[in-house]
PDB file as gemmi writes it, atoms N, CA and C in Angstrom:
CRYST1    1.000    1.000    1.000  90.00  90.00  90.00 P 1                      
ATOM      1  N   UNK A   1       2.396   4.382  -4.734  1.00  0.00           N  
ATOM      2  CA  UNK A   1       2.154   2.953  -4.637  1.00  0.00           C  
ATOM      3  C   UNK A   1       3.377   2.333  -3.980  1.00  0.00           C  
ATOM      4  N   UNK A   2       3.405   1.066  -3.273  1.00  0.00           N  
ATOM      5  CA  UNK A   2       4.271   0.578  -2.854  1.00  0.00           C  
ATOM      6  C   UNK A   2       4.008  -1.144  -2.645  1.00  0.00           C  
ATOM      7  N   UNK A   3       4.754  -1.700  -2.594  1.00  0.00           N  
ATOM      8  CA  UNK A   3       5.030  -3.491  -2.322  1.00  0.00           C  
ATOM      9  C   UNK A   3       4.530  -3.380  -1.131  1.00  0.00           C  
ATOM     10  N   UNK A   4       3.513  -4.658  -0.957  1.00  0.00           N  
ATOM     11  CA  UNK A   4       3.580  -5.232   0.458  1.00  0.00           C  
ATOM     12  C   UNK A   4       4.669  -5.419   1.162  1.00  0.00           C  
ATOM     13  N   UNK A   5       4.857  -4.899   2.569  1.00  0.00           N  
ATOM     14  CA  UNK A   5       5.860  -4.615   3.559  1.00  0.00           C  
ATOM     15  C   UNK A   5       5.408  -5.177   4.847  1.00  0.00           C  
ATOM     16  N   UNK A   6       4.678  -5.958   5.006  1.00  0.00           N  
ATOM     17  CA  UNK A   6       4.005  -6.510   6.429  1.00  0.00           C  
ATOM     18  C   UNK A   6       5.150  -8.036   6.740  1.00  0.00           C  
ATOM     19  N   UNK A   7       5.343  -7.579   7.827  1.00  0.00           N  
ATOM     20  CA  UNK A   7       6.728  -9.100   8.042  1.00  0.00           C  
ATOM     21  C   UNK A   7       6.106 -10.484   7.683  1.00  0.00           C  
ATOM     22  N   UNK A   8       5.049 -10.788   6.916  1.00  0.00           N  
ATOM     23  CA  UNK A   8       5.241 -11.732   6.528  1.00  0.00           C  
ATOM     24  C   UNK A   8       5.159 -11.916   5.050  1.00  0.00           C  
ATOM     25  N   UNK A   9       5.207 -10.326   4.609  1.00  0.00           N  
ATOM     26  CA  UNK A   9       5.511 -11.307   2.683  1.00  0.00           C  
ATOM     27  C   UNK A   9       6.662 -11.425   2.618  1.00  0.00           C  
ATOM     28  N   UNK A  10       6.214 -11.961   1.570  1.00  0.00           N  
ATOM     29  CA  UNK A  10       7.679 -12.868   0.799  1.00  0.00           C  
ATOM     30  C   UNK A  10       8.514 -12.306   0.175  1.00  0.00           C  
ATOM     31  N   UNK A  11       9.960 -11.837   1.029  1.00  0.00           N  
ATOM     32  CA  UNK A  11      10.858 -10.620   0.087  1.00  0.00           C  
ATOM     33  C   UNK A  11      11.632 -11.117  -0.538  1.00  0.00           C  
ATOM     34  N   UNK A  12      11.735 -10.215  -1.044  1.00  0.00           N  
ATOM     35  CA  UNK A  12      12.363 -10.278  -3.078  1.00  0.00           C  
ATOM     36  C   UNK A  12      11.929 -11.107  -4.036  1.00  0.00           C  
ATOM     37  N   UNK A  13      10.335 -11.297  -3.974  1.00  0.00           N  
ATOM     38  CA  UNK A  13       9.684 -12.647  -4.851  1.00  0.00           C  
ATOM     39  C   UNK A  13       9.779 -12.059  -6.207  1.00  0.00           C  
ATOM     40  N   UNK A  14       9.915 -10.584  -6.635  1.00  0.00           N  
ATOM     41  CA  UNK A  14       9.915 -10.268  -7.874  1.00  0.00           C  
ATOM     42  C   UNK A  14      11.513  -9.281  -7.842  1.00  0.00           C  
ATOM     43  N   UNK A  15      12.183 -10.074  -7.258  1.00  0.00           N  
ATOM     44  CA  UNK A  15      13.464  -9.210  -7.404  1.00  0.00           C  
ATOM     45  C   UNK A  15      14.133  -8.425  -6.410  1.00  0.00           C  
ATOM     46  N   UNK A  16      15.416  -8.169  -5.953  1.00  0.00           N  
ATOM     47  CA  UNK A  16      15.678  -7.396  -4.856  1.00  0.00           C  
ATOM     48  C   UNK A  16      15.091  -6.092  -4.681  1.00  0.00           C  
ATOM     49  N   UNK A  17      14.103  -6.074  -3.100  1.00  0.00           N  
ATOM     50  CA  UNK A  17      13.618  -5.266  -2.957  1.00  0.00           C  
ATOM     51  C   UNK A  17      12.009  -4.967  -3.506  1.00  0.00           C  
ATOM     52  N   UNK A  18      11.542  -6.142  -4.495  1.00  0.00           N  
ATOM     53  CA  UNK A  18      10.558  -6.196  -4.829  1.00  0.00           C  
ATOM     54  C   UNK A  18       9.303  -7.570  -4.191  1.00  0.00           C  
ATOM     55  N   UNK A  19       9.344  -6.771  -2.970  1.00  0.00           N  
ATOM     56  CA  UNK A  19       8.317  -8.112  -2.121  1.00  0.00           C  
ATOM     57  C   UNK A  19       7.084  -8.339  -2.957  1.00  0.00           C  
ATOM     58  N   UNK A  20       6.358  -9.845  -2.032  1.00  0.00           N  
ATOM     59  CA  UNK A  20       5.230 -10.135  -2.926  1.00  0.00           C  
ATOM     60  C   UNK A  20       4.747 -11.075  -1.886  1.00  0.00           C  
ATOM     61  N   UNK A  21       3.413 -11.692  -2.435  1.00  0.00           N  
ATOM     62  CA  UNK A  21       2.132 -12.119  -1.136  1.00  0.00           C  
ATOM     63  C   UNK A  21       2.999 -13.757  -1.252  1.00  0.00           C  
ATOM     64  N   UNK A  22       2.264 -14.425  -0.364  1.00  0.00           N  
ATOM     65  CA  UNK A  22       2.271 -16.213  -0.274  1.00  0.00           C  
ATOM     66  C   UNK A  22       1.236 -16.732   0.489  1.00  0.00           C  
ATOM     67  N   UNK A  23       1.388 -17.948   0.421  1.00  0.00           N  
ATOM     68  CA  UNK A  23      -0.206 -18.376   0.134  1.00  0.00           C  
ATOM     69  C   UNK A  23       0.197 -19.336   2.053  1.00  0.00           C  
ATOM     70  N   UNK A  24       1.839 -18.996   2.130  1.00  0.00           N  
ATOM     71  CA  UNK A  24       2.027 -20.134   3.076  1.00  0.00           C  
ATOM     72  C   UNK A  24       2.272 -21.659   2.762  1.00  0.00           C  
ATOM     73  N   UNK A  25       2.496 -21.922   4.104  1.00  0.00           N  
ATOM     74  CA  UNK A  25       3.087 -23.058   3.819  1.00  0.00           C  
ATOM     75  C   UNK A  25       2.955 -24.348   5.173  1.00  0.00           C  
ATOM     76  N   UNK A  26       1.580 -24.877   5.470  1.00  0.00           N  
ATOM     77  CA  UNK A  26       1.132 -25.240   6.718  1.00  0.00           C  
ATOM     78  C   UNK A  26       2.444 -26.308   6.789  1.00  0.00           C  
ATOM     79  N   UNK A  27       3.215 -26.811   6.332  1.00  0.00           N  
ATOM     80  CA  UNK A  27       4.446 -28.236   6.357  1.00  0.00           C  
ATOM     81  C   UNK A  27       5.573 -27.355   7.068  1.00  0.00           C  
ATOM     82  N   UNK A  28       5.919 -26.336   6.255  1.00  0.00           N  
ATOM     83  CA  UNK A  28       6.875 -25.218   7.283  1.00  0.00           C  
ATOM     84  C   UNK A  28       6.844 -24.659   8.448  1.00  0.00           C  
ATOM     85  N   UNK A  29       5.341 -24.249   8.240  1.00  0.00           N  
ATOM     86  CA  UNK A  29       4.845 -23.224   9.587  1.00  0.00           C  
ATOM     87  C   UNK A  29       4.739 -21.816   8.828  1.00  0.00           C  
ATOM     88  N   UNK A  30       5.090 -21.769   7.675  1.00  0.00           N  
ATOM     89  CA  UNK A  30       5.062 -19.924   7.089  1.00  0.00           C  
ATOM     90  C   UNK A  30       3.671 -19.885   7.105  1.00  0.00           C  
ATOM     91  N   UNK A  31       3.670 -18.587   7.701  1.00  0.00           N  
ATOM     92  CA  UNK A  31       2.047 -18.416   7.748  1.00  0.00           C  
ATOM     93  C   UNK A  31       1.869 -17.373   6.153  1.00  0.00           C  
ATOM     94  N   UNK A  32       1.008 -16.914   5.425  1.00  0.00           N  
ATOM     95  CA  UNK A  32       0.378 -16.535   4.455  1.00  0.00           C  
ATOM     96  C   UNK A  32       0.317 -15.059   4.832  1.00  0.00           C  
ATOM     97  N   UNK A  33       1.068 -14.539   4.173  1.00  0.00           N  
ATOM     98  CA  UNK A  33       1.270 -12.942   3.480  1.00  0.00           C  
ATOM     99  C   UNK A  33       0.189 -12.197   4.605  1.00  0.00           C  
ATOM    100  N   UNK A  34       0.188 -11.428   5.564  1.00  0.00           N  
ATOM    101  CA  UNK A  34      -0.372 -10.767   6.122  1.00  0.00           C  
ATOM    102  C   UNK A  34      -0.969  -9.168   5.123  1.00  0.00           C  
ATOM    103  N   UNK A  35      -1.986  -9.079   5.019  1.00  0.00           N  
ATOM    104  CA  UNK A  35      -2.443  -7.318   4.462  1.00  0.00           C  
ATOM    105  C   UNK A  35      -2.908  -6.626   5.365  1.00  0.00           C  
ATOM    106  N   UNK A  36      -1.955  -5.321   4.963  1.00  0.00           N  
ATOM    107  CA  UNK A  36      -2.346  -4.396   5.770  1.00  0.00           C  
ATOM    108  C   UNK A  36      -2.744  -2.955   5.256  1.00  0.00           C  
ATOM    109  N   UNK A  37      -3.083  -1.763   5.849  1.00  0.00           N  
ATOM    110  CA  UNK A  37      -4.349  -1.028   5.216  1.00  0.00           C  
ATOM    111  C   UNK A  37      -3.059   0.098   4.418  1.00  0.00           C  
ATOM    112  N   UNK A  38      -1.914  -0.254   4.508  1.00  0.00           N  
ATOM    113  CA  UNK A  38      -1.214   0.884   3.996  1.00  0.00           C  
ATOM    114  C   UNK A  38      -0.985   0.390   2.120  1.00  0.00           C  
ATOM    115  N   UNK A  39      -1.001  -0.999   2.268  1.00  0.00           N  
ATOM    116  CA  UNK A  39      -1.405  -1.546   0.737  1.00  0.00           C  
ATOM    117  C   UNK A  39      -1.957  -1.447   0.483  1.00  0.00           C  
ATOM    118  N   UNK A  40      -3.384  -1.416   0.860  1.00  0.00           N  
ATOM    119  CA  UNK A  40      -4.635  -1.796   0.128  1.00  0.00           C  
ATOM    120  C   UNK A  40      -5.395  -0.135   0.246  1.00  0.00           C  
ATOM    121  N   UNK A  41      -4.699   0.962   0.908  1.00  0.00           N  
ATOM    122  CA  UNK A  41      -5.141   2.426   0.341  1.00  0.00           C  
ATOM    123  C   UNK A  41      -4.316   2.645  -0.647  1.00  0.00           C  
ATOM    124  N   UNK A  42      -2.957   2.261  -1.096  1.00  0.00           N  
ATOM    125  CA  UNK A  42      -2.070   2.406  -2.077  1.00  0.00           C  
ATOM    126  C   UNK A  42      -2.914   1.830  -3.290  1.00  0.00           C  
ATOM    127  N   UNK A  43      -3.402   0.612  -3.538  1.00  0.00           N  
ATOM    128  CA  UNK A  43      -4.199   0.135  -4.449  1.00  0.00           C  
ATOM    129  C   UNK A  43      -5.178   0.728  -4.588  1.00  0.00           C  
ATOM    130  N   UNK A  44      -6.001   1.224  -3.848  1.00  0.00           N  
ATOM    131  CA  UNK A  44      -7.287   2.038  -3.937  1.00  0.00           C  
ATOM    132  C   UNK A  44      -7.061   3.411  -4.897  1.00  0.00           C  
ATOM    133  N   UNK A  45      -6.299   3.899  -4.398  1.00  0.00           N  
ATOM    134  CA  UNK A  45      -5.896   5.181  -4.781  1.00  0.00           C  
ATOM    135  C   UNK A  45      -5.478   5.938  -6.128  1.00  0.00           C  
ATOM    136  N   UNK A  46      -4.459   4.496  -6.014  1.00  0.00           N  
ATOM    137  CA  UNK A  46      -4.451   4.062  -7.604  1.00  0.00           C  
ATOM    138  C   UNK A  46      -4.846   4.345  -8.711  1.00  0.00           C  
ATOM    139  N   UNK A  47      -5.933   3.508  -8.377  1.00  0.00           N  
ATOM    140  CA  UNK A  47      -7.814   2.878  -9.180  1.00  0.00           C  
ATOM    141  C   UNK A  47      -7.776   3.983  -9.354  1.00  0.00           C  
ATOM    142  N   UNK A  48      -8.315   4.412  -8.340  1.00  0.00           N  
ATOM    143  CA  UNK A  48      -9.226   5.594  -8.246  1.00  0.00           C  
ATOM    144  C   UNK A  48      -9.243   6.705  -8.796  1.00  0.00           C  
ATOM    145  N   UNK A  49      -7.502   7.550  -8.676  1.00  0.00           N  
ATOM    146  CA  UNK A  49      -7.016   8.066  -9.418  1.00  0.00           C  
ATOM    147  C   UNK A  49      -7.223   8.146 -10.865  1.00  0.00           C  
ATOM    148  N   UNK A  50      -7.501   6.740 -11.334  1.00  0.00           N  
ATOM    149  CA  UNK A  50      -7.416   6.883 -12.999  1.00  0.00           C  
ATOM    150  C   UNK A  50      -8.833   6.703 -12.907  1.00  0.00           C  
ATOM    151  N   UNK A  51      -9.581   6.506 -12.305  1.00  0.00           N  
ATOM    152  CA  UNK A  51     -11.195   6.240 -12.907  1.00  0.00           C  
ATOM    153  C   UNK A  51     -11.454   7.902 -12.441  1.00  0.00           C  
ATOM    154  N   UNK A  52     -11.317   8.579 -11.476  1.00  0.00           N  
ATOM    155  CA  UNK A  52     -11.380  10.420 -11.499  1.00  0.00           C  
ATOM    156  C   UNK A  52     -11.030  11.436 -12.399  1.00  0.00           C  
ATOM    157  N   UNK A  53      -9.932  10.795 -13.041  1.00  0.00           N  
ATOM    158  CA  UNK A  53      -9.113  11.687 -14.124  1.00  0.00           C  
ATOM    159  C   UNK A  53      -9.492  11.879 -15.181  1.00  0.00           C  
ATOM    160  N   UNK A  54     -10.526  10.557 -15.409  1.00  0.00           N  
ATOM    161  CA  UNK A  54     -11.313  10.728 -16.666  1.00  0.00           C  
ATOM    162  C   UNK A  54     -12.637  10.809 -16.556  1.00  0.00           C  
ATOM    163  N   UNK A  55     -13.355  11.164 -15.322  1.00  0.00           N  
ATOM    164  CA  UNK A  55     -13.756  12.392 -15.172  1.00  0.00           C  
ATOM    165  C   UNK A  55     -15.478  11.281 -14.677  1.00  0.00           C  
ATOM    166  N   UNK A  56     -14.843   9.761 -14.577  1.00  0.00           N  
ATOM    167  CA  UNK A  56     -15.883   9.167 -13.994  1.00  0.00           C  
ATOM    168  C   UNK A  56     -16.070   9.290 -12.567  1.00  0.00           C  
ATOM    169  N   UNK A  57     -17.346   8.971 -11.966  1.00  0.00           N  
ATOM    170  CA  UNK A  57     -18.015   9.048 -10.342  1.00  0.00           C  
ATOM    171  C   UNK A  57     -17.571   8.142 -10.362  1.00  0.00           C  
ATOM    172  N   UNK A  58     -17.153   7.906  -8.808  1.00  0.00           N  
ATOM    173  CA  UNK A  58     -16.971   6.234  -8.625  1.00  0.00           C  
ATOM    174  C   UNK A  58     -17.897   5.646  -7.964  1.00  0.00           C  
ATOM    175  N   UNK A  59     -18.621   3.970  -8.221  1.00  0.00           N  
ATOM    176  CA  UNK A  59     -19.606   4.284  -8.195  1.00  0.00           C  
ATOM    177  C   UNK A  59     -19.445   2.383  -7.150  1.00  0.00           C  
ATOM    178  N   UNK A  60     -19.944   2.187  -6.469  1.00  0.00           N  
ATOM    179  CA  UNK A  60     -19.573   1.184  -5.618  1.00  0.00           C  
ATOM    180  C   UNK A  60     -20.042  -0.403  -6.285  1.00  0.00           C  
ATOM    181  N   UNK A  61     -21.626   0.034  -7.073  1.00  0.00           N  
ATOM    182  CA  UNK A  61     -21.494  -1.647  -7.624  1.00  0.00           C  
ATOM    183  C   UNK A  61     -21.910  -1.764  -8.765  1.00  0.00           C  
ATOM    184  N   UNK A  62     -20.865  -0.346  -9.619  1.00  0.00           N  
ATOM    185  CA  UNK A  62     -20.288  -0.912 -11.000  1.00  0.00           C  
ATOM    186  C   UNK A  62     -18.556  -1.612 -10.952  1.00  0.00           C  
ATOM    187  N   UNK A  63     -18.023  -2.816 -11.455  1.00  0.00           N  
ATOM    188  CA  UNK A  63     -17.329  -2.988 -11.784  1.00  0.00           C  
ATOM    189  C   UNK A  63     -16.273  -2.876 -12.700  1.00  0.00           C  
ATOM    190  N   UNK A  64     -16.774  -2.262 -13.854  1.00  0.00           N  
ATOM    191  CA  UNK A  64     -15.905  -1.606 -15.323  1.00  0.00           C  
ATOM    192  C   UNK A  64     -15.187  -0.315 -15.321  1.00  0.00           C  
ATOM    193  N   UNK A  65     -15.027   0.099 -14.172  1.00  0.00           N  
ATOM    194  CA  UNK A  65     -14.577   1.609 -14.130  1.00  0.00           C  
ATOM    195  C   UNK A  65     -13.707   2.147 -14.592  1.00  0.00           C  
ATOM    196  N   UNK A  66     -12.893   1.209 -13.978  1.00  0.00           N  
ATOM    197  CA  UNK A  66     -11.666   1.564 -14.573  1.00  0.00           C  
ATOM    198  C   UNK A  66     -10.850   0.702 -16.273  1.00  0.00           C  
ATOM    199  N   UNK A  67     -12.045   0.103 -16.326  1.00  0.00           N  
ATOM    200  CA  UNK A  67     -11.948  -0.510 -17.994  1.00  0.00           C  
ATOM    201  C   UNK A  67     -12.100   1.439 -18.627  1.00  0.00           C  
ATOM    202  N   UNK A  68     -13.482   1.483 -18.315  1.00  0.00           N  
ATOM    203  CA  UNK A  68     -14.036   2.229 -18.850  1.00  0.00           C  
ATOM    204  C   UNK A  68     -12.690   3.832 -19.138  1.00  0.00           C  
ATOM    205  N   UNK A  69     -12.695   3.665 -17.717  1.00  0.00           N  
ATOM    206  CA  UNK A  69     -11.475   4.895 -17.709  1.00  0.00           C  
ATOM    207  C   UNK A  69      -9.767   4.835 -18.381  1.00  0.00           C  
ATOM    208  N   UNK A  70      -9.486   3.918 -18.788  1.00  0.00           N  
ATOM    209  CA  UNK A  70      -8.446   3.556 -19.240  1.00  0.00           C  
ATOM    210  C   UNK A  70      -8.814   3.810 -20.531  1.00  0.00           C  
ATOM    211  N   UNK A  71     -10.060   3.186 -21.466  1.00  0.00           N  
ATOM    212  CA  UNK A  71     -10.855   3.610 -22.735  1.00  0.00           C  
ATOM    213  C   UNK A  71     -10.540   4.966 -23.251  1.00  0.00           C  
ATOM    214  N   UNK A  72     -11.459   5.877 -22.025  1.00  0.00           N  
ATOM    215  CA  UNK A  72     -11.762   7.106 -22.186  1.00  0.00           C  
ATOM    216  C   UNK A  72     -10.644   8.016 -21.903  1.00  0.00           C  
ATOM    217  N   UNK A  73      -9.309   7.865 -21.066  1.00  0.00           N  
ATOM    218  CA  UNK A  73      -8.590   8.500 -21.239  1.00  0.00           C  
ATOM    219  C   UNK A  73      -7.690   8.217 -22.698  1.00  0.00           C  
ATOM    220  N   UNK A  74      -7.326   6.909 -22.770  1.00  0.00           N  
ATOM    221  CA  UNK A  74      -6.458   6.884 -24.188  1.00  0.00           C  
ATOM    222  C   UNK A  74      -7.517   7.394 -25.423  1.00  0.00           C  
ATOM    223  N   UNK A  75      -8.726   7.648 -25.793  1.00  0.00           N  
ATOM    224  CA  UNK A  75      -9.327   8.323 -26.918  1.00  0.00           C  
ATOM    225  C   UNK A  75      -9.355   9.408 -26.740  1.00  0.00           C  
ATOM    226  N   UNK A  76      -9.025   9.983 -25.563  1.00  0.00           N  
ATOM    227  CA  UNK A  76      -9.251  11.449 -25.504  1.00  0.00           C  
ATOM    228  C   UNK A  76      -6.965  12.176 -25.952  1.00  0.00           C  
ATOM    229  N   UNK A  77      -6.519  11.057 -25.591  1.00  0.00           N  
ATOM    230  CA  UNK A  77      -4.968  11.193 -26.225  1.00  0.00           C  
ATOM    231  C   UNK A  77      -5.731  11.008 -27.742  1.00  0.00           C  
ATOM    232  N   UNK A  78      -6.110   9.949 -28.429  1.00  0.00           N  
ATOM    233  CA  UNK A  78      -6.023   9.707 -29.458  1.00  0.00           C  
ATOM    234  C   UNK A  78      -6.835  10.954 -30.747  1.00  0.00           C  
ATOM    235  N   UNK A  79      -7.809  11.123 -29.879  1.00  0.00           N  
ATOM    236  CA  UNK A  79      -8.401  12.584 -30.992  1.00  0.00           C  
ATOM    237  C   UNK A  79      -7.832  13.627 -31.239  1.00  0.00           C  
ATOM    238  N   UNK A  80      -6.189  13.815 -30.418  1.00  0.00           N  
ATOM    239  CA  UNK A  80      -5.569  15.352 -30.382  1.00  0.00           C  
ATOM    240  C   UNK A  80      -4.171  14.907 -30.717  1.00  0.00           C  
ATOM    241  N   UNK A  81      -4.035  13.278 -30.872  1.00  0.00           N  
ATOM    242  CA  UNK A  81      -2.168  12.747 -31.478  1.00  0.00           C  
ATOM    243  C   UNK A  81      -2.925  12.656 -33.063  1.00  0.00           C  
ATOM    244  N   UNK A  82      -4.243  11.793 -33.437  1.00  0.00           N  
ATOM    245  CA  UNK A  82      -4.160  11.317 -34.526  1.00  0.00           C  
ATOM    246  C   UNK A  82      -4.802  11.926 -35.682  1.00  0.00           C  
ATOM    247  N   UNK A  83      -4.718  13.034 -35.539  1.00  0.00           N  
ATOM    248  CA  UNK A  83      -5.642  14.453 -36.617  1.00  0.00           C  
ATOM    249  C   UNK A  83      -4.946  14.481 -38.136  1.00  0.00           C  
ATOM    250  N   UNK A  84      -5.995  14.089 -39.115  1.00  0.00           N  
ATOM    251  CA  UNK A  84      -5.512  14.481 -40.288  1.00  0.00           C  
ATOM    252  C   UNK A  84      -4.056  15.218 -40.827  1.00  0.00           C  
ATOM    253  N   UNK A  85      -4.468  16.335 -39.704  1.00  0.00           N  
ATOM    254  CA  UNK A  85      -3.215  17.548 -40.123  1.00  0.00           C  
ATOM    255  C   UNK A  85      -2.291  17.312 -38.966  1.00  0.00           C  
ATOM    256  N   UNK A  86      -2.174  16.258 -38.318  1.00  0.00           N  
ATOM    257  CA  UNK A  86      -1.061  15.590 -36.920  1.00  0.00           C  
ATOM    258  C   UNK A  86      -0.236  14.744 -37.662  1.00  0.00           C  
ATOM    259  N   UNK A  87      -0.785  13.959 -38.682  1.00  0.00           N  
ATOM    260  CA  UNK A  87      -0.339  12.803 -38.544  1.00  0.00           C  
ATOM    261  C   UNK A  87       0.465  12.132 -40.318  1.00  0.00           C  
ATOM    262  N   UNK A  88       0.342  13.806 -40.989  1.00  0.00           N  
ATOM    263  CA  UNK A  88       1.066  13.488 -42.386  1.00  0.00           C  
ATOM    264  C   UNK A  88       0.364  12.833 -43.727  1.00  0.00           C  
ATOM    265  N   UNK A  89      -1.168  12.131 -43.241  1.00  0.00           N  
ATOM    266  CA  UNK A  89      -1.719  12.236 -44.600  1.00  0.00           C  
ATOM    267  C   UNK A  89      -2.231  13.109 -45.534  1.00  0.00           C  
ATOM    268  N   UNK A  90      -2.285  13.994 -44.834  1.00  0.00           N  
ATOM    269  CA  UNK A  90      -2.031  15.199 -46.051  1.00  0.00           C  
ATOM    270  C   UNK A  90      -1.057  15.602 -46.977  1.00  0.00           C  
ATOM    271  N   UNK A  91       0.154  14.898 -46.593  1.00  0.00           N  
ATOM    272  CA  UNK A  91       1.628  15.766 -47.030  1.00  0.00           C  
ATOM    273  C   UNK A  91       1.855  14.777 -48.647  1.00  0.00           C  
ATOM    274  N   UNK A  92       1.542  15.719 -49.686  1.00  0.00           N  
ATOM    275  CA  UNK A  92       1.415  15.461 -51.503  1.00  0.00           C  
ATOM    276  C   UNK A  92       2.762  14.428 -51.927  1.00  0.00           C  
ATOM    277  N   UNK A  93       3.712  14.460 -51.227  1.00  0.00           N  
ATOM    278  CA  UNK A  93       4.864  13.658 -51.759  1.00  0.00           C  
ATOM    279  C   UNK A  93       5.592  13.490 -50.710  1.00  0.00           C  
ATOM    280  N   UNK A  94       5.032  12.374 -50.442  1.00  0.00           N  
ATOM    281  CA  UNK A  94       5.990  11.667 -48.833  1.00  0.00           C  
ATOM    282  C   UNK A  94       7.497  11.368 -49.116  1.00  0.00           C  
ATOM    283  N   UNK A  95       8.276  10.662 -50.189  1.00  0.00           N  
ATOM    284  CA  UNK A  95       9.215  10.613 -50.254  1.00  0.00           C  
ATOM    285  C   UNK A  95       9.904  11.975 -49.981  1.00  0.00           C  
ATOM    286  N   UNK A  96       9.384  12.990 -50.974  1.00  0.00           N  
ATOM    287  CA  UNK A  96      10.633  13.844 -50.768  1.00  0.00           C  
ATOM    288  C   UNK A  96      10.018  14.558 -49.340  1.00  0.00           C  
ATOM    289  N   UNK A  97       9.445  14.282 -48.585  1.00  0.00           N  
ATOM    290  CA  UNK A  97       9.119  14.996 -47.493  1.00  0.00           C  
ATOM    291  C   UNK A  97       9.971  14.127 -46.199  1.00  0.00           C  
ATOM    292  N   UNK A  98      10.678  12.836 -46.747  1.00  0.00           N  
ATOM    293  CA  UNK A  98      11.088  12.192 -45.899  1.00  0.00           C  
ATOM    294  C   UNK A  98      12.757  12.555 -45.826  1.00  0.00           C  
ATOM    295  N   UNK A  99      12.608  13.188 -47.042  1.00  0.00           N  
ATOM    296  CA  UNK A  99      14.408  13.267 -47.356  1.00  0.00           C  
ATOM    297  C   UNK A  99      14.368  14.730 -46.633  1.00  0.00           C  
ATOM    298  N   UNK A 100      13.556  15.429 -46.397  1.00  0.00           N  
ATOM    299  CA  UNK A 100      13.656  16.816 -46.019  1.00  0.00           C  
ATOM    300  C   UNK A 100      13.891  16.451 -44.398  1.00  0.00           C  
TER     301      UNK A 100                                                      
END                                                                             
């Protein structure tokens, strides 16, 4: 991934080295954040990346995909971090298991 880099955003709007869009400014003459396709495959890719990983099609006119995939990857962390025998409610005397 990378910051918009097209000579007309707005550099360092989130910090040195961290460019960002503008809307312009017709009183100045700044013309409005130019996009170009090396951002907007960086954003794609992204997405995409995490809606593939969890093992969804991508699908052109559903919108939730990557809701969905963000869901389905953190429950699939959560069924193998938060296991009975993972996570210490089993253990008969927590104090002294804490001093150990």
């Amino acid at each position: 991934m990378h910051r918009i880099d097209t000579p007309t955003a707005q550099k360092d709007k989130f910090g040195q080295g961290k460019n960002g869009f503008t809307n312009g400014d017709p009183a100045t003459g700044r013309r409005a954040t130019d996009l170009n396709s090396d951002m907007w495959d960086a954003v794609q890719e992204e997405v995409c990346t995490v809606i593939e990983a969890a093992g969804i099609p991508l699908s052109k006119g559903e919108h939730t995909q990557l809701h969905a995939a963000i869901g389905r990857l953190i429950d699939e962390q959560v069924k193998t971090r938060l296991e009975k025998n993972q996570n210490g409610a089993d253990i008969p005397n927590k104090p002294l298991f804490l001093q150990n």
